[in-house]
C-alpha atoms as a printed R data frame, in Angstrom:
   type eleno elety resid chain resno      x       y       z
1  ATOM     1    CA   UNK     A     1 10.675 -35.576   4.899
2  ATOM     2    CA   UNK     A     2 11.292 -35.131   8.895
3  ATOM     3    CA   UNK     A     3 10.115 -31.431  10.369
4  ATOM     4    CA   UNK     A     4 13.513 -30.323  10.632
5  ATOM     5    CA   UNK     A     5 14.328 -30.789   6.769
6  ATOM     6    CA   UNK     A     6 11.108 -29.205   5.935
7  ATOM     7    CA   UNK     A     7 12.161 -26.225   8.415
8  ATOM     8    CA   UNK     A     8 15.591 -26.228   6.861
9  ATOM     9    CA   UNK     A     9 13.857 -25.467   3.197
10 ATOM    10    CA   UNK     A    10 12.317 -22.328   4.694
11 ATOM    11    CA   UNK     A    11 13.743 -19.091   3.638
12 ATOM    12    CA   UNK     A    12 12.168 -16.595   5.753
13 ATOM    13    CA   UNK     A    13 14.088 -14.556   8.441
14 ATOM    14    CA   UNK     A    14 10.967 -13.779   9.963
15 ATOM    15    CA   UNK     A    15  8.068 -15.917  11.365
16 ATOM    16    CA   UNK     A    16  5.116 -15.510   9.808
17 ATOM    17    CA   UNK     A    17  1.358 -14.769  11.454
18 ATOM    18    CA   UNK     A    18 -1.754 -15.073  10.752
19 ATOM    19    CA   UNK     A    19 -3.077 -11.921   9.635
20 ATOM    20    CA   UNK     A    20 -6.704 -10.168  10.188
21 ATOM    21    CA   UNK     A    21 -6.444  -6.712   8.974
22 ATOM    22    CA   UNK     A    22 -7.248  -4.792   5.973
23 ATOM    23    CA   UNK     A    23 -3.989  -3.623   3.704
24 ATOM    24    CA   UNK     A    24 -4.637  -0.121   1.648
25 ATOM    25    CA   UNK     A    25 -1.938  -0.727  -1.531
26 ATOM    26    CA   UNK     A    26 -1.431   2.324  -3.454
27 ATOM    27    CA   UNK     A    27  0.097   2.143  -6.816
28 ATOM    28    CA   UNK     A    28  1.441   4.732  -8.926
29 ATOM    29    CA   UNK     A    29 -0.918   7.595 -10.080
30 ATOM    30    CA   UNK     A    30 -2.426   7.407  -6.273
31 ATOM    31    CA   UNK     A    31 -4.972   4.124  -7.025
32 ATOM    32    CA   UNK     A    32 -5.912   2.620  -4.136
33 ATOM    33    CA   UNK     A    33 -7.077  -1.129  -3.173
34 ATOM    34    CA   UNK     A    34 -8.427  -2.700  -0.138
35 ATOM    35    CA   UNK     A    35 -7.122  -5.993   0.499
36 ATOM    36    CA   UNK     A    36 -7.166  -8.969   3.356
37 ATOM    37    CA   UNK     A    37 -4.231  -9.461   4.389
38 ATOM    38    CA   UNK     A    38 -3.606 -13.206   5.120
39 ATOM    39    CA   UNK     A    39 -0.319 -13.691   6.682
40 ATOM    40    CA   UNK     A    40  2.001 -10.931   8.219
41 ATOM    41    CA   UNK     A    41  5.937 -10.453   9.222
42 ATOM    42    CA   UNK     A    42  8.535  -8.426  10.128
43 ATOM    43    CA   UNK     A    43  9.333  -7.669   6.542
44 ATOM    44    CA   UNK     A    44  6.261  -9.226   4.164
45 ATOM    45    CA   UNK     A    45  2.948  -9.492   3.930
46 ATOM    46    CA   UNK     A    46  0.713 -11.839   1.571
47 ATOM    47    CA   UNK     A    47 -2.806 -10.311   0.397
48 ATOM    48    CA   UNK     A    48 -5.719 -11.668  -1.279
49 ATOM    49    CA   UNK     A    49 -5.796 -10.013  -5.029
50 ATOM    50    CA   UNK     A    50 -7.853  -9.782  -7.390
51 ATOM    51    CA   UNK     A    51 -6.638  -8.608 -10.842
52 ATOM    52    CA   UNK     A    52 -5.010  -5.797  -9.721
53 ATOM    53    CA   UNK     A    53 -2.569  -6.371 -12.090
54 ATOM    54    CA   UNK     A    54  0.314  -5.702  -9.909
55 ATOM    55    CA   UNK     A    55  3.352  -7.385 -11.282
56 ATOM    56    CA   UNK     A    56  6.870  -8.642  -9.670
57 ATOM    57    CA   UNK     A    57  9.024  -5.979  -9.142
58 ATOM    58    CA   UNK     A    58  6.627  -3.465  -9.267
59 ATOM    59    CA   UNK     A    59  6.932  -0.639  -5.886
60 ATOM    60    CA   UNK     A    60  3.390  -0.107  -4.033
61 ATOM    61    CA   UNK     A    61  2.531   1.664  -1.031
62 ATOM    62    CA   UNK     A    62  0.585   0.077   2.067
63 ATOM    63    CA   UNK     A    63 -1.331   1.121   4.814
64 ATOM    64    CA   UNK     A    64 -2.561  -1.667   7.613
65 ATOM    65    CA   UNK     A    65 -3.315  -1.657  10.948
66 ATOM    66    CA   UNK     A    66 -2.410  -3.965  13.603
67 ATOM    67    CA   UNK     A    67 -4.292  -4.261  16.766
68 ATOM    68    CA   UNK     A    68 -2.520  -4.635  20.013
69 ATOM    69    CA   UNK     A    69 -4.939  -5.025  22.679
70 ATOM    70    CA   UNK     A    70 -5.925  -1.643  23.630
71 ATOM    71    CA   UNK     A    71 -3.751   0.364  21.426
72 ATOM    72    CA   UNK     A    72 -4.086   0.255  17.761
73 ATOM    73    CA   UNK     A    73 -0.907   0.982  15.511
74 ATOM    74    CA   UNK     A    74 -1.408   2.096  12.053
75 ATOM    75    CA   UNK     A    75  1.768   1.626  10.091
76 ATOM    76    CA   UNK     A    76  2.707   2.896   6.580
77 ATOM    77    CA   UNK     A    77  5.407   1.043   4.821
78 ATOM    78    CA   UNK     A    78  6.750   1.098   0.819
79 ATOM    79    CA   UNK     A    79  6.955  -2.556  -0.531
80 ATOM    80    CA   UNK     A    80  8.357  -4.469  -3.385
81 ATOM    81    CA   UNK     A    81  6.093  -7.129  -5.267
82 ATOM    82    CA   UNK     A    82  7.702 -10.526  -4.208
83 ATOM    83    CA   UNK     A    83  5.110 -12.652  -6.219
84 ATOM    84    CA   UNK     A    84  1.482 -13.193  -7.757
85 ATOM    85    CA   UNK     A    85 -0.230 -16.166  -7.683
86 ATOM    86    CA   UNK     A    86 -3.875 -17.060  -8.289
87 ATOM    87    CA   UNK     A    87 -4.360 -16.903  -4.668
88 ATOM    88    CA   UNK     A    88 -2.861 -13.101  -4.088
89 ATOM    89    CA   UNK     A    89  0.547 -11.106  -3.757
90 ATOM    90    CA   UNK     A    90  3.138 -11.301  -1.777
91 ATOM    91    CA   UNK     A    91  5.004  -8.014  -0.818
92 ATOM    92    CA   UNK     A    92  8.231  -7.218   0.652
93 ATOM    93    CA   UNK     A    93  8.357  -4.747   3.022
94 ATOM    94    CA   UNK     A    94 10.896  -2.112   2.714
95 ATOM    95    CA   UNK     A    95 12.304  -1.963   6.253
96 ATOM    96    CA   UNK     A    96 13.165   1.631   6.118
97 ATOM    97    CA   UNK     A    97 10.106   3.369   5.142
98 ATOM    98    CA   UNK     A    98  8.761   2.873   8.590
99 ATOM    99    CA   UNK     A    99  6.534   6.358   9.551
């Protein structure tokens, strides 16, 4: 399979990035995680989980910060659980809860 077919398989509207922050998910009833976040976009975000026993569907709160040279932006976003694999969870971002 060439590059390009590979590329065409790709869903994704956004690229994704290497990631080295910490995410804060909050799930109902105000529990809180820390988490590695291992890749980052525009509208996702894959962490390494543990048995948090978050499921697909399920709504979750984050809190990460991304570093920008000299200025560091903390961003707080709502998110949808895409999927959970043995590895972690993948979360969409909800593009409107930007604060």
């Amino acid at each position: 399979m060439s590059m390009t077919e590979v590329q065409s398989l790709e869903r994704r509207l956004h690229s994704r990035h290497r990631a080295r922050t910490t995410v804060y998910i909050v799930v109902a009833g105000g529990c809180r995680r820390l988490c590695r976040a291992m890749n980052l976009s525009a509208t996702g975000v894959f962490v390494e989980t543990s048995n948090l026993g978050l499921r697909k569907g399920q709504r979750v709160e984050l809190a990460f910060a991304i570093n920008l040279g000299a200025i560091t932006k903390l961003h707080r976003r709502r998110a949808i659980v895409a999927h959970v694999s043995r590895g972690g969870t993948g979360l969409m971002m909800d593009a409107s809860s930007g604060r």
